[in-house]
C-alpha positions as CSV (number, residue, x, y, z in Angstrom):
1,X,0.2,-8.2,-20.8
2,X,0.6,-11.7,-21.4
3,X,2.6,-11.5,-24.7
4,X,4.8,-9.1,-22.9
5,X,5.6,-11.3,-20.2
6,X,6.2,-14.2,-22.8
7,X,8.8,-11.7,-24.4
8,X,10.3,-10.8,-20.9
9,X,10.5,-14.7,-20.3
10,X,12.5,-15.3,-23.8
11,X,14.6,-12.5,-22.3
12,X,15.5,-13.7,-19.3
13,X,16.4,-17.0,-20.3
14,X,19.0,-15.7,-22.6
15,X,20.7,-13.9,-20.1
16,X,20.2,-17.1,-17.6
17,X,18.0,-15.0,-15.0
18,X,15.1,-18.2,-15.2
19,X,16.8,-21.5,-16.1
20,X,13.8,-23.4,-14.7
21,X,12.6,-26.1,-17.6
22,X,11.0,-25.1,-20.5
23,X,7.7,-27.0,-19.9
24,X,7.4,-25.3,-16.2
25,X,4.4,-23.1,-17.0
26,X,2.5,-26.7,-18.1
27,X,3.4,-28.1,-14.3
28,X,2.2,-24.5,-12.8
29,X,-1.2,-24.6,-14.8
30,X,-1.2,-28.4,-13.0
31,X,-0.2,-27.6,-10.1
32,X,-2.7,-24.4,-10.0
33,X,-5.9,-26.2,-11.1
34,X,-5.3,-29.3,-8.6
35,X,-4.6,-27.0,-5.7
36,X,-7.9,-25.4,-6.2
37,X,-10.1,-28.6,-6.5
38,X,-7.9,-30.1,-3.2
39,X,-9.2,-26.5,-1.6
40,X,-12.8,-27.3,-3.0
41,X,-12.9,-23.9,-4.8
42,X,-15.0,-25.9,-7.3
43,X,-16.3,-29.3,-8.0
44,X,-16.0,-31.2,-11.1
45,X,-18.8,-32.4,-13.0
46,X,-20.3,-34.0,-15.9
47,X,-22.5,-31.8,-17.8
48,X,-25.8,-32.9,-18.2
49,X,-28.7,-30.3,-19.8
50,X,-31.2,-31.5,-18.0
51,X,-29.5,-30.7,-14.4
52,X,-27.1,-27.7,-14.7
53,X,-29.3,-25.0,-16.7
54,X,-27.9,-21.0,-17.4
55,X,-24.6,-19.9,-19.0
56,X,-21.3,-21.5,-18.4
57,X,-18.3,-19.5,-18.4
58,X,-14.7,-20.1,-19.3
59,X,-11.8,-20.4,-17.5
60,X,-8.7,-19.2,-18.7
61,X,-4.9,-19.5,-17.0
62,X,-3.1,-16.5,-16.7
63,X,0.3,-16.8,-17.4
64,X,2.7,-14.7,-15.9
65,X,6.7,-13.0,-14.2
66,X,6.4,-11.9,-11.0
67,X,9.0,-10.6,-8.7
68,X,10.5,-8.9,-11.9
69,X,12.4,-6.2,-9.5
70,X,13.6,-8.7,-7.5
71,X,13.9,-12.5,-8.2
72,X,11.7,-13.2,-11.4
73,X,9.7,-16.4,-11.1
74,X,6.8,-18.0,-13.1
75,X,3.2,-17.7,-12.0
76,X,0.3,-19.7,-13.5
77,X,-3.1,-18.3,-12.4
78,X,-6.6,-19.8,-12.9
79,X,-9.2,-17.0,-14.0
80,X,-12.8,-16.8,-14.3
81,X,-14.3,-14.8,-17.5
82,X,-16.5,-12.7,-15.8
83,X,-16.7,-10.3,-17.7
84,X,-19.7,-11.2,-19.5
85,X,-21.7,-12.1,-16.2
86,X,-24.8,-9.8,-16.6
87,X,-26.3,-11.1,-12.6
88,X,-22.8,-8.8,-11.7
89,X,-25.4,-5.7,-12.1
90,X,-27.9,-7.1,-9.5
91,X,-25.4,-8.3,-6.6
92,X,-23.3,-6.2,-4.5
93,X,-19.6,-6.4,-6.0
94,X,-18.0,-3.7,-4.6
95,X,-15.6,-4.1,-1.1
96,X,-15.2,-0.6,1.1
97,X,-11.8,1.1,0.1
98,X,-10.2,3.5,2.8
99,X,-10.9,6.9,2.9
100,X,-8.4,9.7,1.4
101,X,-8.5,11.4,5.3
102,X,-7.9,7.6,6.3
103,X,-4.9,7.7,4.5
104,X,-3.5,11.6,5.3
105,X,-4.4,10.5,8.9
106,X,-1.8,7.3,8.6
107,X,1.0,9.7,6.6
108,X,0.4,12.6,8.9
109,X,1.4,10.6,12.4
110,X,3.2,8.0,10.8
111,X,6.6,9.4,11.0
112,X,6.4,10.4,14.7
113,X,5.0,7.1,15.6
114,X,8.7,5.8,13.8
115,X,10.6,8.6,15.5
116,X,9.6,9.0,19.1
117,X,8.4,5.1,19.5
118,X,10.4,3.0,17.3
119,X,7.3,1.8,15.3
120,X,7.4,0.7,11.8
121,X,5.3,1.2,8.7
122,X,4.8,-1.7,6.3
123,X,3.0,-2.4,2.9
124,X,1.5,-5.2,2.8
125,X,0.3,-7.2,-0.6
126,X,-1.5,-10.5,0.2
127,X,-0.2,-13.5,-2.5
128,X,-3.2,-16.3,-3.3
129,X,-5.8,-14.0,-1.6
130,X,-8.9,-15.1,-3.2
131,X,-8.2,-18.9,-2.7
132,X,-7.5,-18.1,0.9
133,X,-11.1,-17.7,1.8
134,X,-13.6,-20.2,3.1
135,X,-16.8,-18.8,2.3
136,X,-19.1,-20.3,-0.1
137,X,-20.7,-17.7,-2.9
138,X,-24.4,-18.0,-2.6
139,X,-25.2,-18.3,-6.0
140,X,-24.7,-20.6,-8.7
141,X,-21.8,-20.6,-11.4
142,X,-20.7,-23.1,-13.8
143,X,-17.6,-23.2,-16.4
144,X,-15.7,-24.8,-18.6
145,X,-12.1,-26.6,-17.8
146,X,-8.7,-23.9,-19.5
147,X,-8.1,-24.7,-22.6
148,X,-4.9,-25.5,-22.0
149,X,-5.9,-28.4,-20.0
150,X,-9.1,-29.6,-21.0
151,X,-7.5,-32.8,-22.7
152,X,-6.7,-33.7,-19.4
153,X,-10.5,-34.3,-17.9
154,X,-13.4,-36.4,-19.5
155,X,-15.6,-35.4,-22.2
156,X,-18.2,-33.2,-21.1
157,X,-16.5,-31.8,-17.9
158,X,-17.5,-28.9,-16.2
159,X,-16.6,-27.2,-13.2
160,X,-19.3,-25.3,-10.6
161,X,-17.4,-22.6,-9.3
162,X,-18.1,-23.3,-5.0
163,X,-15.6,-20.6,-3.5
164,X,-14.4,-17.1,-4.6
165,X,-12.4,-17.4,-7.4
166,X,-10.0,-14.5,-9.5
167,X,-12.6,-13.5,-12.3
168,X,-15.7,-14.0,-10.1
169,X,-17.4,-10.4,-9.4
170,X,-18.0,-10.6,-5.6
171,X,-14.7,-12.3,-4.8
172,X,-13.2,-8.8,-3.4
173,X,-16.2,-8.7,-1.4
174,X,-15.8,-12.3,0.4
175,X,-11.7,-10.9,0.8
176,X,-12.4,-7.6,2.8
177,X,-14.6,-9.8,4.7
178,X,-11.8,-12.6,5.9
179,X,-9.2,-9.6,6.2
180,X,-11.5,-7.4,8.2
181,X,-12.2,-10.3,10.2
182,X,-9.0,-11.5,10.9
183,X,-7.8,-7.7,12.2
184,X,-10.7,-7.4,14.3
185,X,-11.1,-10.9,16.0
186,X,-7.6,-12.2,16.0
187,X,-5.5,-9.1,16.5
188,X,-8.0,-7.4,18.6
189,X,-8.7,-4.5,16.7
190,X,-11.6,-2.1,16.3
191,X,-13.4,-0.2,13.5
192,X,-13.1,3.6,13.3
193,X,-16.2,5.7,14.0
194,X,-16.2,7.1,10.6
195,X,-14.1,4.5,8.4
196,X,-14.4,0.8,8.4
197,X,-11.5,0.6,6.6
198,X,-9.4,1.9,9.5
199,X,-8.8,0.0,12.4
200,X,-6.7,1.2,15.4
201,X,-6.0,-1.6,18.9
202,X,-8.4,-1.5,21.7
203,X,-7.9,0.4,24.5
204,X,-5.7,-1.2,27.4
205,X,-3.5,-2.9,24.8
206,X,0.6,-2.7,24.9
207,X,1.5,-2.5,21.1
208,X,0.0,0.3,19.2
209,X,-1.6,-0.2,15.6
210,X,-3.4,1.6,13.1
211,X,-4.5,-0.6,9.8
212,X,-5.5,1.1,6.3
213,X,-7.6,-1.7,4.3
């Protein structure tokens, strides 16, 4: 995926589509990692054996296009290999997904609801969702500055991963949490009786809504 978007990239320069500097996905892998330790998604630390014990994992940066069906535009995005994390198998990773009667329920009155009331349907595709969250994971994780930028911090630098992070197994988990939240404290909403992924407004309010998480 990466090389492709590299090749798209070349691409679009030469027909003057990006015309940012060539150095710009250097100041987005900046201006990603600072963000995050500003937002305390980890700490940095100096590794010492006889304090931080178990595996450290690497971090990678994730270089990307996005927008490429509208306004293409660099994205640099810090990662966490998780894909080696064996305590994955003994923690609950997995956030609810709506139902498919959820979903035939939202199709089936969804035009209606646009014809007779003037409602409207939207999609909805949340940027920066994992470093949105405030929660803290309740277990331990330690890794290892990108590669790309590991000239920039000390010798011996490590990071312990404080906050759900892209990479990290439970992070969809801790997101379902703050977006479930937010529908049913802020906007008022409440739970189906047989989905928790669909949400509908409380009796009494004016403006109708249905949600599919």
């Amino acid at each position: 995926k990466e090389k492709d978007n590299y090749i798209l990239i070349i691409k679009l320069r030469v027909d003057s589509v990006i015309t940012t500097p060539r150095e710009l996905f250097k100041e987005l892998d900046y201006t990603e990692i600072e963000s995050l330790i500003t937002e305390d998604t980890f700490k940095v630390l100096t590794y010492d054996l006889s304090i931080y014990k178990g595996r450290i994992f690497n971090l990678r940066l994730v270089r990307e296009i996005k927008g490429k069906l509208t306004q293409p535009y660099k994205k640099s995005r810090l990662v966490f290999a998780g894909h080696s994390d064996e305590e994955k198998k003994e923690i609950l990773t997995q956030s609810p997904t709506i139902q498919r009667m959820s979903q035939r329920l939202i199709l089936a009155i969804g035009p209606s609801l646009m014809a007779s009331y003037g409602m409207h349907c939207e999609l909805r595709d949340i940027t920066q969702a994992y470093v949105q969250l405030t929660d803290r994971l309740t277990r331990t994780l330690f890794a290892r500055p990108p590669r790309e930028l590991r000239e920039s911090f000390p010798p011996r630098t490590i990071f312990r991963v404080v906050r759900p992070l892209y990479g990290v197994a439970e992070s969809g988990l801790y997101w379902f949490k703050t977006y479930y939240n937010y529908y049913k404290d802020k906007l008022r909403m409440e739970t189906s009786l047989y989905d928790l992924c669909l949400l509908i407004t409380h009796e009494g309010i004016i403006m109708f809504k249905i949600i599919g998480l």
